[in-house]
C-alpha positions as CSV (number, residue, x, y, z in Angstrom):
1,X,0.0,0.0,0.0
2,X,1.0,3.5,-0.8
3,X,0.9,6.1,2.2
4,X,0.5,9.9,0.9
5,X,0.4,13.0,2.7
6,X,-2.4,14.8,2.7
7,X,-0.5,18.0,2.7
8,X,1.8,17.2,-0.1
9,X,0.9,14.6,-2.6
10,X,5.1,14.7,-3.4
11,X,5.3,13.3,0.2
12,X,4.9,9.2,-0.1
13,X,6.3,5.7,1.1
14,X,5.2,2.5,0.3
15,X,4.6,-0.1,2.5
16,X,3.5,-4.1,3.2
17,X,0.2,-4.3,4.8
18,X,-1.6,-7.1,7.2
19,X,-5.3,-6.9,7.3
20,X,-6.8,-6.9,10.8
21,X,-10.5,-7.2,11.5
22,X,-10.0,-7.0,15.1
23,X,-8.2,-3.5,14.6
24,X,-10.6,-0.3,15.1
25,X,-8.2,1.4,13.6
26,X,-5.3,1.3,10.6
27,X,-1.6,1.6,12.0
28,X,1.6,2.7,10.0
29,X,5.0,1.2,10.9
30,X,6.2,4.9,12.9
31,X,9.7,4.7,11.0
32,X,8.0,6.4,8.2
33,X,7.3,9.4,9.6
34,X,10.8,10.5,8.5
35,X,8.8,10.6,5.0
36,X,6.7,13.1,5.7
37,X,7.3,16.9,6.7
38,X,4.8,19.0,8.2
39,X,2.1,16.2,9.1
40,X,-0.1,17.6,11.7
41,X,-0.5,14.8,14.4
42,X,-2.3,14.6,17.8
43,X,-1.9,11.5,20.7
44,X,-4.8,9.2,20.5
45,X,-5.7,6.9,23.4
46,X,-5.6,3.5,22.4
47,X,-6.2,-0.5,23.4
48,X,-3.4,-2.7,22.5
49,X,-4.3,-6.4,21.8
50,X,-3.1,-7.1,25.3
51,X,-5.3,-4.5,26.5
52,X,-2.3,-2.0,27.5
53,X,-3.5,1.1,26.9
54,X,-1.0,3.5,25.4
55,X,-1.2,7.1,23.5
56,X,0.4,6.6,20.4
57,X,0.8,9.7,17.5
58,X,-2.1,9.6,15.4
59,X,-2.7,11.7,12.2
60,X,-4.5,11.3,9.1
61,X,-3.2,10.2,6.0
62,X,-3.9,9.2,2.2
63,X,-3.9,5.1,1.3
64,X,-3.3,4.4,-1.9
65,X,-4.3,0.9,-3.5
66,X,-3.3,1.1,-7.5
67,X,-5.8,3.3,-8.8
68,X,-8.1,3.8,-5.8
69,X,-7.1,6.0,-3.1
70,X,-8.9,6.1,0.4
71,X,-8.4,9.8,1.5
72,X,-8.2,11.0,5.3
73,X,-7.9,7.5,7.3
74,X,-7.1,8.2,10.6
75,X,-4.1,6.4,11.3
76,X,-1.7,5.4,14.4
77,X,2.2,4.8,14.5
78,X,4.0,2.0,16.2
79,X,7.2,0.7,16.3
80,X,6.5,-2.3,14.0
81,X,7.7,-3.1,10.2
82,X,4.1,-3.7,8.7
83,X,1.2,-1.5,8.2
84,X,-2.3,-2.9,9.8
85,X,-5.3,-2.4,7.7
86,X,-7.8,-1.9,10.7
87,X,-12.1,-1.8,10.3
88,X,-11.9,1.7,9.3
89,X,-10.5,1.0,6.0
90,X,-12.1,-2.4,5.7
91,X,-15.7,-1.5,6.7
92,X,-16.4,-0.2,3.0
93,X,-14.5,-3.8,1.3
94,X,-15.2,-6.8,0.2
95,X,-11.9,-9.1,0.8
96,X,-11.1,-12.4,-0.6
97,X,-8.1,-14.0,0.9
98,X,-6.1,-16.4,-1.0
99,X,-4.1,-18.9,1.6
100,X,-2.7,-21.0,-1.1
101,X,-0.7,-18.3,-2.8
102,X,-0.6,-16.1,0.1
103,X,-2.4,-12.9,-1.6
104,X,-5.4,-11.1,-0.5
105,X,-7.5,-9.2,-2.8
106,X,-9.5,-6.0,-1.7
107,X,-12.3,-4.3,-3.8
108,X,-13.9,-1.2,-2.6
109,X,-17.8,-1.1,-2.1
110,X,-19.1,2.0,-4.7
111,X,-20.0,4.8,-2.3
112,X,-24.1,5.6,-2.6
C-alpha cells in the first residue's frame, strides 16, 4: 500500500500491509514518519491487543491501492515493520483472501 500525505501529494512511502478485522483502527510502521514533513499529528488513546493502553501519534493520511485511493484515514504509528489495515478502512470492502498463494484481494464497495 501506498501512504501519501495529505498535505503534499510529493510526500509518499510505500509499505507491506496485514489486514486486521479486530483492529478499530489502521496503523503505520512509525519509522515512516521520516517521509513526511509538516504532518499535523495529535496523541490518540488506544487498546493494545493485550489490553495495554497506550497514547500513540495519530494523524491522518492518504492510502493508496493502484488506482483507488482512500483519503483521510485516521491512522496510528507503532514501532512495528508492517502496516495494519484496521475496520476503518475495511468496513467499506469486500476481501477475498487467498491462503494457497498467500495474496489477499480487496475491492472497494461504490459509495451511494
Amino acid at each position: 500500500v501506498e501512504i501519501i500525505s495529505p498535505i503534499d501529494s510529493s510526500q509518499r512511502c510505500k509499505v507491506h500491509a496485514l489486514i486486521d478485522t479486530g483492529a478499530r483502527i489502521s496503523v503505520l510502521p512509525a519509522k515512516i514518519l521520516s517521509h513526511f514533513e509538516n504532518l499535523p499529528y495529535k496523541y490518540l488513546k488506544v487498546r493494545s491487543f493485550t489490553g495495554e493502553l497506550q497514547a500513540l501519534k495519530s494523524t491522518s493520511v492518504h492510502f493508496c491501492f493502484g488506482s483507488m485511493t482512500v483519503p483521510d484515514v485516521e491512522t496510528i504509528f507503532i514501532d512495528q515493520d508492517r502496516a495494519i489495515l484496521g475496520r476503518n478502512i475495511l468496513k467499506d470492502t469486500v476481501v477475498l483472501l487467498d491462503g494457497p498463494q498467500e495474496i489477499a484481494k480487496i475491492w472497494f464497495k461504490k459509495q451511494q
